[in-house]
C-alpha positions as CSV (number, residue, x, y, z in Angstrom):
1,X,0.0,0.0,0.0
2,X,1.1,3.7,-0.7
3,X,2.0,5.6,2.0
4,X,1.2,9.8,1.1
5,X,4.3,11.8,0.5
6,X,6.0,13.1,3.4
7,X,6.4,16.1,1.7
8,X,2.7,17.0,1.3
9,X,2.1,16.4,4.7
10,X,5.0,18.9,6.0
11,X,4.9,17.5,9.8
12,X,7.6,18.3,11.9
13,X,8.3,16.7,15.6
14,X,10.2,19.1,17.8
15,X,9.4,17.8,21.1
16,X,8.6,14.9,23.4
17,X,5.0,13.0,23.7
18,X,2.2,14.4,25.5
19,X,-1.4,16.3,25.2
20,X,-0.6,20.1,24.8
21,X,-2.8,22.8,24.4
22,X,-3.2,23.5,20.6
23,X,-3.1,26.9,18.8
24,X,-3.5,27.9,15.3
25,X,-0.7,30.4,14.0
26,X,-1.7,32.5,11.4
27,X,1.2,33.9,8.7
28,X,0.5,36.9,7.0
29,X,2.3,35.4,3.5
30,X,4.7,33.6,2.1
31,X,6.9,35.7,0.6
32,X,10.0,33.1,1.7
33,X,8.6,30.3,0.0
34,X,10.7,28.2,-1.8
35,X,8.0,27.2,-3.9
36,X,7.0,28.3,-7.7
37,X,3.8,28.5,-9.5
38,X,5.5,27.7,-12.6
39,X,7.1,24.6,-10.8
40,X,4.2,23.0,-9.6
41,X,5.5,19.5,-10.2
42,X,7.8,20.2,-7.0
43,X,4.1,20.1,-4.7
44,X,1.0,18.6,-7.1
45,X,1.1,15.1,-8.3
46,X,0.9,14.6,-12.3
47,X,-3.1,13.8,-11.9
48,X,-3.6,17.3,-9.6
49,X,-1.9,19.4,-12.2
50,X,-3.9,17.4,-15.0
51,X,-6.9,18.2,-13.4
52,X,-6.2,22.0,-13.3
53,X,-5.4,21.7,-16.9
54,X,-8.3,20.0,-17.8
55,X,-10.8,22.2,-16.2
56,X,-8.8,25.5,-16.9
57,X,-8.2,26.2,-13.5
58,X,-5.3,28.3,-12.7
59,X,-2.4,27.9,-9.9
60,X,-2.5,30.7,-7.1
61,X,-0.7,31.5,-4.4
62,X,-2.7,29.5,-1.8
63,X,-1.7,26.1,-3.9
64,X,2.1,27.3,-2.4
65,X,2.9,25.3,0.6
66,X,3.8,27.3,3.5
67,X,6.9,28.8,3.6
68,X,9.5,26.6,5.1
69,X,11.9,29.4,6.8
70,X,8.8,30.1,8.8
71,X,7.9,27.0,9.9
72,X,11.3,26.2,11.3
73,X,11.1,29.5,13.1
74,X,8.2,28.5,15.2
75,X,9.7,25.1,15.6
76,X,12.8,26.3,17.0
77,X,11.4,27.8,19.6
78,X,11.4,25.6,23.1
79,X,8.3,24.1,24.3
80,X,6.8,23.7,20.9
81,X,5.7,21.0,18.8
82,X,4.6,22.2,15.2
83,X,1.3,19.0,14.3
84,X,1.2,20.2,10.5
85,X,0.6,23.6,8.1
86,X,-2.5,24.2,5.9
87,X,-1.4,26.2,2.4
88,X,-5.2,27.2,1.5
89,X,-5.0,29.1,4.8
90,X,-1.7,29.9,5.5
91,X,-1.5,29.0,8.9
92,X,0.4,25.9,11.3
93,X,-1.3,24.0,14.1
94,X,1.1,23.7,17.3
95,X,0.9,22.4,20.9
96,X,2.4,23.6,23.6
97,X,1.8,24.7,27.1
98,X,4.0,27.6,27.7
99,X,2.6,30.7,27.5
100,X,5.8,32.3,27.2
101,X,6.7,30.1,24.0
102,X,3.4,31.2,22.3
103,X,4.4,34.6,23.3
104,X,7.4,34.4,21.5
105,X,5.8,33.0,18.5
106,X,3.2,36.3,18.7
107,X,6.2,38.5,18.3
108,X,7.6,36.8,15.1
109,X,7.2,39.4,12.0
110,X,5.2,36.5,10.0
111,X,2.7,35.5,12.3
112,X,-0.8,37.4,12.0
113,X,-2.5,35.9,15.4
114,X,-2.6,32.9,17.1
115,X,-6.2,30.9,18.3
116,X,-6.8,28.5,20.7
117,X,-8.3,25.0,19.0
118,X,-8.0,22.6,21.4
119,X,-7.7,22.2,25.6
120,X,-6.0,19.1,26.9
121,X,-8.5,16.1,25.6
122,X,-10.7,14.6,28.3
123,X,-12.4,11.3,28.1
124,X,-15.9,12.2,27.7
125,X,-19.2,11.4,25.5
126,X,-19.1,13.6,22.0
127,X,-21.4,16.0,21.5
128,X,-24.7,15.1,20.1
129,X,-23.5,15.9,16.9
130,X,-20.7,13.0,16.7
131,X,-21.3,10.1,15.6
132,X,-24.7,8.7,17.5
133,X,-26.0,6.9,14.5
134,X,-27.5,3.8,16.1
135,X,-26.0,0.4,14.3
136,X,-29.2,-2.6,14.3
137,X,-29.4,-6.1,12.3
138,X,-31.7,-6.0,9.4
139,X,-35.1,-7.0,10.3
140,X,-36.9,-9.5,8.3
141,X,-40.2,-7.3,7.6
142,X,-37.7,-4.6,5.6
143,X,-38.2,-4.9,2.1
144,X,-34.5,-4.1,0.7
145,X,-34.3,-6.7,-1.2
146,X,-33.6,-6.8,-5.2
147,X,-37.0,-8.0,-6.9
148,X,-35.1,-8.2,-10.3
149,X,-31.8,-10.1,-11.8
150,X,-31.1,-8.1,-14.7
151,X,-29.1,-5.6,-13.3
152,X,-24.7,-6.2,-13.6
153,X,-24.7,-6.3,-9.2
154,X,-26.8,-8.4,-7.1
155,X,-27.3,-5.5,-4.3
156,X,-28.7,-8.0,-1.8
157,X,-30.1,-5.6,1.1
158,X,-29.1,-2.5,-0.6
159,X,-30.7,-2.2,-3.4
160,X,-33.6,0.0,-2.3
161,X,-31.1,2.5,-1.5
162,X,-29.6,2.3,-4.9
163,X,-32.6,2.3,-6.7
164,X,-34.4,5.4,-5.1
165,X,-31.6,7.4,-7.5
166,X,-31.6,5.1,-10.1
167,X,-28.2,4.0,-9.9
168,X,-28.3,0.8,-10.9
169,X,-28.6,2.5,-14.6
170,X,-24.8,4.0,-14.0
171,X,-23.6,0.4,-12.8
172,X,-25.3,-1.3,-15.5
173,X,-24.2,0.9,-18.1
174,X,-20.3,0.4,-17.1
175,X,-19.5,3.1,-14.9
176,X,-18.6,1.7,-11.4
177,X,-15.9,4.2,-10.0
178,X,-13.1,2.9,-12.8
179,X,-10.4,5.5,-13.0
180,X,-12.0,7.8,-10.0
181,X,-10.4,8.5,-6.8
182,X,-12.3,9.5,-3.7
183,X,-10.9,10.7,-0.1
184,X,-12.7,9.9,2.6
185,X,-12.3,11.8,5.9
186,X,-13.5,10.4,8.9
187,X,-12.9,9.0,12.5
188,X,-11.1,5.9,11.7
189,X,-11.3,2.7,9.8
190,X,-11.8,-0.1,12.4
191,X,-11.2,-3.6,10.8
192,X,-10.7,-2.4,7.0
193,X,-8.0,-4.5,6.1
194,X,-10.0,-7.7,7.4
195,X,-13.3,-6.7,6.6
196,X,-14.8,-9.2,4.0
197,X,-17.0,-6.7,2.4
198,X,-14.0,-4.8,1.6
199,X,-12.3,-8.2,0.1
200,X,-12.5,-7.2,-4.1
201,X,-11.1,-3.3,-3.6
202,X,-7.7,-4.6,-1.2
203,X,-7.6,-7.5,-3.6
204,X,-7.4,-4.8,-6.5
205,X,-5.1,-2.4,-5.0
206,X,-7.9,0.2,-5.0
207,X,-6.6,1.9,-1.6
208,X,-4.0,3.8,-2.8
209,X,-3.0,5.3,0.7
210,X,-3.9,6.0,4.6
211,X,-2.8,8.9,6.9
212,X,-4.1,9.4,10.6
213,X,-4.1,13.2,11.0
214,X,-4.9,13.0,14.8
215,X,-1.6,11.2,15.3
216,X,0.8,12.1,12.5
217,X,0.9,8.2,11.7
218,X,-0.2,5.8,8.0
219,X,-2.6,3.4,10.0
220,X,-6.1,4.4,10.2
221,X,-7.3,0.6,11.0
222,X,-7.3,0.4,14.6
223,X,-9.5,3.5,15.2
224,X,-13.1,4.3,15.4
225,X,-15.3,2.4,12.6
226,X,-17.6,5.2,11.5
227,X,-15.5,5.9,8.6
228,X,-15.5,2.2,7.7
229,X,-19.5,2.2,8.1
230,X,-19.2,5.1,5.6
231,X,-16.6,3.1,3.2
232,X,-19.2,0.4,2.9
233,X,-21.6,2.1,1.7
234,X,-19.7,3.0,-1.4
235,X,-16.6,0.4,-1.4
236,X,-18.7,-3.0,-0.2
237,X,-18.6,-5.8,-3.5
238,X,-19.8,-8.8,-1.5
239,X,-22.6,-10.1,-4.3
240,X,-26.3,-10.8,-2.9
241,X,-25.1,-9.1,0.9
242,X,-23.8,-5.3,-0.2
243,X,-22.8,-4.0,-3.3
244,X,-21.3,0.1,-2.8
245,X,-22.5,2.9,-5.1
246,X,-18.9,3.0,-6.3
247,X,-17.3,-0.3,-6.2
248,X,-14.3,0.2,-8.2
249,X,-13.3,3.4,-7.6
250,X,-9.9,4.2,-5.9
251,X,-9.7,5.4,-2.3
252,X,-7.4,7.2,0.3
253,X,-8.6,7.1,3.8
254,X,-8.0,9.9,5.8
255,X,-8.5,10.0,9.9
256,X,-9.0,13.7,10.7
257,X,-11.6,13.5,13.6
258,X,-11.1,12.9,17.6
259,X,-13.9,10.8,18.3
260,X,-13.5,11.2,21.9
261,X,-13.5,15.2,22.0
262,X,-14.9,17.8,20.2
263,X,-12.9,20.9,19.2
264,X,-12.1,23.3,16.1
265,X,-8.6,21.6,16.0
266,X,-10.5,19.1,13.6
267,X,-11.5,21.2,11.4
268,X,-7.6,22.2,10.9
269,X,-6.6,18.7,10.7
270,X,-9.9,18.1,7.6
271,X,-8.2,21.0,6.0
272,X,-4.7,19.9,6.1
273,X,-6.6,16.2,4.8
274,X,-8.4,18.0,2.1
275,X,-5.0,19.5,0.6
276,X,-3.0,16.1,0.7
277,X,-6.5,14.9,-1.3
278,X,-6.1,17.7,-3.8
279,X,-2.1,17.4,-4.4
280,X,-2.8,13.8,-4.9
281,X,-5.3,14.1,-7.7
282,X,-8.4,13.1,-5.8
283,X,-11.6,13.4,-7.7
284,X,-14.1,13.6,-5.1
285,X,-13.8,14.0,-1.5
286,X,-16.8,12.2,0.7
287,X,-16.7,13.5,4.4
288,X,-19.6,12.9,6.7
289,X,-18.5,14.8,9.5
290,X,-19.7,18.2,10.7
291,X,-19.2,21.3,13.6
292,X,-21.5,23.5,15.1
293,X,-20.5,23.3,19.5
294,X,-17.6,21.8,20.9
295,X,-16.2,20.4,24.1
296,X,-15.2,24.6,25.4
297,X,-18.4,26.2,24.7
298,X,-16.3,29.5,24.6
299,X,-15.1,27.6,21.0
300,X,-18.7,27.1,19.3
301,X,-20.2,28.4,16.2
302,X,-23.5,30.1,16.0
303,X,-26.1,29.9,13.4
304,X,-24.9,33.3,12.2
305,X,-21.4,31.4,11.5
306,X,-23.3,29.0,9.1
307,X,-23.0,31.7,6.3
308,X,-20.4,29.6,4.3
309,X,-17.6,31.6,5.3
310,X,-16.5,31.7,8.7
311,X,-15.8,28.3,10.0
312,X,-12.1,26.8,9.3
313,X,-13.5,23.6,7.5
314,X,-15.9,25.8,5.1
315,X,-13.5,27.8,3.7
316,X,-11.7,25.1,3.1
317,X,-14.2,22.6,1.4
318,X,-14.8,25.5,-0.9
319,X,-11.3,26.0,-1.8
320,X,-11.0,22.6,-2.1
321,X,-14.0,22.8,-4.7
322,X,-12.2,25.7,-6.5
323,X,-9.3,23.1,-7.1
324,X,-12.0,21.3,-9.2
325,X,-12.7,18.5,-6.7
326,X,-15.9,17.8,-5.3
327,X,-16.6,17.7,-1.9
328,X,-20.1,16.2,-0.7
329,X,-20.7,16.4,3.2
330,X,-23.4,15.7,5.5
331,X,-25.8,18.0,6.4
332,X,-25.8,17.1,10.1
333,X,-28.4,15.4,12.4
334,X,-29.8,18.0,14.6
335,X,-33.1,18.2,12.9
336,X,-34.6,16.9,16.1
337,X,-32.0,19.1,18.8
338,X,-32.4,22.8,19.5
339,X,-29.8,23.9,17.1
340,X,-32.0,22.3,14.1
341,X,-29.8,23.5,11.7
342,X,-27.1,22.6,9.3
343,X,-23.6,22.3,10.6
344,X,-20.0,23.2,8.9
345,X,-18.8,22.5,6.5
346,X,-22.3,21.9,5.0
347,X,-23.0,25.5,4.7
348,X,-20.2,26.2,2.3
349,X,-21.3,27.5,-0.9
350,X,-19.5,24.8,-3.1
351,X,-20.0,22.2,-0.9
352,X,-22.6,19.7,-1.9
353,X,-24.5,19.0,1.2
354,X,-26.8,15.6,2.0
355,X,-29.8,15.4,4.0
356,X,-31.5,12.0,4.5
357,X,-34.7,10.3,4.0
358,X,-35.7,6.3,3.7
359,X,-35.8,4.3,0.5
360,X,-39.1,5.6,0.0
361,X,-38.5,8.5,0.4
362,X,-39.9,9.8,3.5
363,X,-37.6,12.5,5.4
364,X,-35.7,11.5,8.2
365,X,-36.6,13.6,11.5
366,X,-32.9,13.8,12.3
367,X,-31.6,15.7,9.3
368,X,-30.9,18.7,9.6
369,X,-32.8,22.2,8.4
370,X,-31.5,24.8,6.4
371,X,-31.0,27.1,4.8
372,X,-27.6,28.7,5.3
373,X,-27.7,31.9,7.9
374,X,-27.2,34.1,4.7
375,X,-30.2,32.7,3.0
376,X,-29.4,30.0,1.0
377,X,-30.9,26.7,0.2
378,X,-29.8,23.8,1.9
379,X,-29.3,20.8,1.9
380,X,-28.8,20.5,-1.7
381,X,-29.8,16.8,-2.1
382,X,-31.0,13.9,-0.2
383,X,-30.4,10.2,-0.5
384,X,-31.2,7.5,2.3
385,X,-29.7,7.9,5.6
386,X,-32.9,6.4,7.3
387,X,-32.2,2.3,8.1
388,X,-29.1,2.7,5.4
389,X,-27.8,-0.5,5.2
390,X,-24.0,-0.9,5.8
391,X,-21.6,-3.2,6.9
392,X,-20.4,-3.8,10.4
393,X,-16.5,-5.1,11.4
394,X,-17.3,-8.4,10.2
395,X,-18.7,-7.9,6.7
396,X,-22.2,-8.3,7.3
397,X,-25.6,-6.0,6.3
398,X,-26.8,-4.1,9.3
399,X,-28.2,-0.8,9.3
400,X,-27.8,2.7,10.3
401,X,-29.2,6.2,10.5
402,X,-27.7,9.2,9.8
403,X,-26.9,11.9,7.4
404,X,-23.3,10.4,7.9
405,X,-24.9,7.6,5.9
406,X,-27.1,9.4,3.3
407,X,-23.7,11.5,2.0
408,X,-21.8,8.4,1.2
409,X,-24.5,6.9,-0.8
410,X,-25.0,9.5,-3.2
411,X,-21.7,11.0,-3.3
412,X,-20.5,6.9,-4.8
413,X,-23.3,7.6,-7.4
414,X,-22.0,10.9,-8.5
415,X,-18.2,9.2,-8.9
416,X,-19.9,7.0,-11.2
417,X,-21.8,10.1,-13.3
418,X,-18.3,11.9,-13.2
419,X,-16.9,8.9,-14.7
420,X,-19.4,8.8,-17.7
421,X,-19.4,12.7,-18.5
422,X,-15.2,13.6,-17.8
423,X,-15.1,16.6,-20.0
424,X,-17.6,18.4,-18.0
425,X,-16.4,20.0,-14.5
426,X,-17.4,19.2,-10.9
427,X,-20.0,22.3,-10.3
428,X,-21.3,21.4,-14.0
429,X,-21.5,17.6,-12.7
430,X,-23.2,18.9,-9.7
431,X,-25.6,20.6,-11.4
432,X,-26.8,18.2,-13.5
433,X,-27.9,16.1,-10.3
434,X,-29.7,19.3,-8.6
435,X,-31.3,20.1,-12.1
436,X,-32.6,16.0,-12.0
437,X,-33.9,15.9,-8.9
438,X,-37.1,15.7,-7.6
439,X,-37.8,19.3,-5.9
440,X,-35.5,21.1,-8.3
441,X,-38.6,23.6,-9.4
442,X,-39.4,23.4,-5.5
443,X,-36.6,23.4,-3.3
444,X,-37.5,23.2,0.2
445,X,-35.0,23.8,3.6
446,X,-35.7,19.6,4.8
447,X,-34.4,18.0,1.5
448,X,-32.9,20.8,-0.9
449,X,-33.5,19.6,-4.7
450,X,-34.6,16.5,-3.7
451,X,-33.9,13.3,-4.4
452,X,-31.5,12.8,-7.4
453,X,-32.3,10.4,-10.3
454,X,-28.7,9.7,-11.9
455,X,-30.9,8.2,-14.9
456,X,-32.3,11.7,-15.6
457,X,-29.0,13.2,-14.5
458,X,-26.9,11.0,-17.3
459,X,-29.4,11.8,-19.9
460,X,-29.3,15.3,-19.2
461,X,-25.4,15.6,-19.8
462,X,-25.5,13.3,-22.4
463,X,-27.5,15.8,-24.1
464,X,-25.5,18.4,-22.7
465,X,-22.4,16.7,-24.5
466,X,-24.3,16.5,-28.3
467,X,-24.8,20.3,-28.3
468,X,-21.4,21.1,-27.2
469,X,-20.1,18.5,-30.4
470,X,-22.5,20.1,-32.4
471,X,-21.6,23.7,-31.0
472,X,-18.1,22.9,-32.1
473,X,-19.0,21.4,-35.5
474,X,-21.3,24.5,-36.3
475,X,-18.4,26.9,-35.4
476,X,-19.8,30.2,-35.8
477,X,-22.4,29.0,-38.7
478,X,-25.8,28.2,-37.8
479,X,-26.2,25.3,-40.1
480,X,-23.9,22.9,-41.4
481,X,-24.6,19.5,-43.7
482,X,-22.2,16.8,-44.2
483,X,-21.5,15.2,-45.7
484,X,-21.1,16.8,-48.9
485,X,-21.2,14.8,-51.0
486,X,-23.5,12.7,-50.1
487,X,-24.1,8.9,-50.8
488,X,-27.1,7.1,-48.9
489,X,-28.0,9.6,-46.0
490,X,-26.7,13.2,-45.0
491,X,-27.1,15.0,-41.7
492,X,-27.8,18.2,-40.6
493,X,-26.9,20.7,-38.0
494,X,-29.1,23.5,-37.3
495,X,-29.3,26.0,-34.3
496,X,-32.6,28.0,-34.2
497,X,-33.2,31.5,-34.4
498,X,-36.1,31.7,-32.4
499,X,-38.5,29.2,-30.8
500,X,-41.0,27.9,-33.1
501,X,-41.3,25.6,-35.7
502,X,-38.3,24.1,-38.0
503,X,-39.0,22.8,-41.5
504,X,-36.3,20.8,-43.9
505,X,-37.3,20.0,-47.5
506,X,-34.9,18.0,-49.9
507,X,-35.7,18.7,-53.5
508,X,-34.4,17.6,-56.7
509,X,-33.6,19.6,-59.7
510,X,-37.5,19.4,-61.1
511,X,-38.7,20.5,-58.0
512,X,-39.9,17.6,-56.3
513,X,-40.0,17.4,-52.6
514,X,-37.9,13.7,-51.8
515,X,-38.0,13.9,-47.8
516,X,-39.6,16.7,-45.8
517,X,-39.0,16.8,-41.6
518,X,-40.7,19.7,-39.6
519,X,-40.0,19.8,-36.0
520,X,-41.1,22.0,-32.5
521,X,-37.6,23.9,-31.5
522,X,-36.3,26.4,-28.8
523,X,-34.8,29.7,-29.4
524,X,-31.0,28.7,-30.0
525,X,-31.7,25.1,-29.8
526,X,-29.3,22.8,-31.8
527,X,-31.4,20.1,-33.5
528,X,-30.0,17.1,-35.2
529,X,-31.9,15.9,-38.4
530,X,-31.0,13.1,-40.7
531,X,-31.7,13.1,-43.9
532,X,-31.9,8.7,-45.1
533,X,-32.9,6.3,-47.4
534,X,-31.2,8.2,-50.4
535,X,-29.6,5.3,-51.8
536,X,-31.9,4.9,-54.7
537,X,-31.6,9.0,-55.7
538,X,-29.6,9.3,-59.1
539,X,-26.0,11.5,-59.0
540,X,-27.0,15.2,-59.9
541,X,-27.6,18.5,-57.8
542,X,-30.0,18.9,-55.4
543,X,-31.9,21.3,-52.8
544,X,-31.8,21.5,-49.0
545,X,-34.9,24.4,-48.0
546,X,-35.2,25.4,-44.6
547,X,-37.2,27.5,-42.7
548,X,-37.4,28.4,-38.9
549,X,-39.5,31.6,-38.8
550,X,-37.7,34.4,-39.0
551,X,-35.3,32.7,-41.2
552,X,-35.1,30.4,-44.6
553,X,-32.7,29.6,-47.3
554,X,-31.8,26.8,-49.6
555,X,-27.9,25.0,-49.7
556,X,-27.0,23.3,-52.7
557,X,-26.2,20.0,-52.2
558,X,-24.7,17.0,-54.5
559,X,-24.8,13.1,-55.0
């Protein structure tokens, strides 16, 4: 297995074991960096900088790692461990206990202000936000069951929450996560690498790598198992039990989360996770993990922070989405608590964010409400986080409820729909799933959009795909024929004027009318007409009339 590159990671150990108070150090730039924008090779893998290529998107100063001269001046300083650096937000996590040490560090000509993430851990229950989806066996009188055999994967007990998008259409089509890589950021990873549901994707080599960003170490398999719960909802291939929403895709599974404590220093640690994912060449980042009160209630967010740019993690999942990743997240489970509300990073603007419901559809009381504090809609989508069915440590169905659970499900489909359409971006590929889903033209502050129907959603960017070929085969004409000549059957590009009604008339030299197509089309609508059959016609000149409305002409055409 491939350990990620100590160099993206930029950890550096300056003193002994222990829990220290934690502070994040914010630098006011990076004007010492060794780095280069036009040397990116030096801190982006091949597939990160392909991406950006791809997708047009352009390096900037925050894709500069922080500046090394820097770092090492905060880590010479006594009593002071540096835990790691995010580049998006220019700033480096520390512990220590000595006020005097952070003092110091105040003082330094780089540093814009220090803020307290973390106290000294203490063994207590999380908050009600962490991680109290309740685990059960599958009971009998539960209909999950696939009533059909002609689909590529026998689902077994998850095939209701496939089939609620339609997903089985992506699978059965050939797009099962080939050639995708996801991050997952969670708690921990309990039992992965003996977990017979995860059997076909160690088998393949489809877990390209593991970091524990709690404890600066590769293995993720001894922690918590909610991010193993999560994995199986897209990763599982065991036939007839589980089958994931992307069973071939690639993974990296990232621990960021404390499930013991609450505090912002989490959100530092998903950040630093998010931009290993992005130098790496991830596609899609799945986290089911959220923040709205913590441990030191002098550290919470309010509702008013829930505006998409405030919170550490938000402005990070959106940066992360401005590096042409995706990045789906719960929307949280307080839907039954006082705080009702969506938590971070949900509220980002990018960030695709998953409330739940049941396989038939029903909202779950637990998801959370938006919208965002600055108006917005929210969730954006929905999928089943109501009895989803997972797997536990040993490989077998159970269920669970949570949004945790919904986000997974869906965000496996959309690796899939990403996989069929790679020419289009990740907001364009988002959009298509709002646009085919089934609030869209009634968006509501329970479910968003809806519930997404990838059928609808490949159709609609398959269509999507024809104009744009046709847009580039028109050029800047509004009709084109070819070809030219013809033998048996010529086609015809056309992009309306107006909407209305389109006529096309092939005539020979006398006059006669040989095929005739009329057709209902949109203003600045592309429509694809065939002309066929015209095997029999004898070699000469002939006519192509149009007319649209406002305009009509005839194009000479020969056999």
């Amino acid at each position: 297995m491939k350990l990620i590159p100590v160099f993206l990671l930029c950890l550096i150990t300056v003193t002994g074991q222990g829990q220290l108070t934690r502070h994040i150090i914010e630098l006011t730039d990076k004007k010492t960096t060794t780095y280069s924008l036009n040397n990116p090779s030096s801190y982006l893998s091949a597939k990160a900088i392909a991406r950006r290529t791809r997708y047009n998107i352009s390096l900037d100063s925050t894709d500069l790692p922080v500046s090394r001269a820097y770092i090492d001046s905060i880590a010479k300083i006594p009593n002071v461990t540096v835990l790691n650096t995010s580049r998006w937000l220019n700033q480096v996590l520390i512990q220590t206990t000595d006020a005097g040490a952070l003092a110091k560090i105040q003082l330094l000509p780089f540093v814009k202000k220090s803020s307290p993430v973390a106290s000294r851990p203490v063994i207590s229950l999380a908050p009600e936000e962490k991680f109290n989806e309740a685990i059960t066996e599958i009971s009998n009188g539960i209909n999950y069951r696939q009533s059909i055999n002609e689909n590529y994967y026998n689902y077994g007990n998850a095939f209701g929450q496939i089939h609620i998008h339609e997903g089985e259409f992506l699978h059965d089509n050939g797009f099962r996560g080939e050639g995708m890589t996801v991050a997952i950021l969670d708690a921990g990873f309990l039992s992965y690498l003996t977990n017979p549901a995860f059997d076909s994707i160690r088998q393949n080599n489809r877990i390209l790598g593991t970091w524990d960003f709690v404890k600066n170490e590769s293995s993720v398999n001894e922690d918590h198992p909610h991010g193993m719960y999560c994995f199986s909802i897209m990763a599982s291939n065991r036939p007839g039990v589980l089958v994931g929403t992307a069973p071939k895709a690639n993974y990296y599974l990232f621990r960021t989360e404390e499930a013991a404590t609450e505090y912002p220093v989490e959100e530092q640690n998903w950040a630093v996770a998010a931009e290993v994912a992005d130098s790496l060449g991830v596609d899609l980042i799945s986290s089911s993990l959220g923040y709205s009160t913590f441990d030191d209630p002098a550290l919470n967010h309010t509702y008013a922070d829930m505006n998409g740019k405030n919170t550490m993690i938000t402005r990070a999942a959106d940066i992360a989405v401005k590096k042409g990743m995706i990045v789906t997240n719960s929307a949280g489970n307080s839907g039954g608590t006082a705080w009702k509300y969506l938590i971070a990073p949900a509220d980002g603007d990018s960030v695709f964010a998953i409330g739940a419901v049941n396989v038939n559809g029903q909202v779950a009381s637990f998801s959370s409400y938006g919208p965002t504090a600055d108006g917005r809609i929210k969730p954006d989508v929905a999928s089943v986080g109501w009895n989803t069915v997972i797997t536990n440590t040993a490989g077998n169905a159970v269920q669970g409820s949570g949004t945790s659970f919904s986000n997974p499900n869906i965000a496996g489909l959309i690796t899939c729909l990403w996989q069929a359409f790679p020419e289009f971006n990740n907001m364009e590929i988002l959009n298509a799933v709002k646009k085919n889903s089934s609030r869209y033209t009634n968006p509501d502050d329970r479910i968003g959009y809806g519930i997404p129907n990838m059928k609808a959603a490949y159709d609609f960017l398959f269509k999507e795909r024809q104009i744009r070929q046709a847009t580039t085969v028109l050029g800047g004409n509004y009709i084109k024929v070819y070809p030219i000549p013809f033998s048996n059957r010529f086609s015809v590009l056309y992009k309306s004027a107006e909407a209305g009604k389109l006529s096309m008339e092939l005539i020979d030299a006398s006059g006669r009318i040989i095929n005739a197509q009329t057709r209902t089309v949109g203003n600045n609508e592309i429509s694809f007409i065939e002309m066929t059959q015209l095997d029999r016609l004898p070699a000469g000149q002939y006519f192509l009339r149009y007319r649209d409305g406002s305009r009509n002409g005839t194009i000479t055409l020969v056999k």
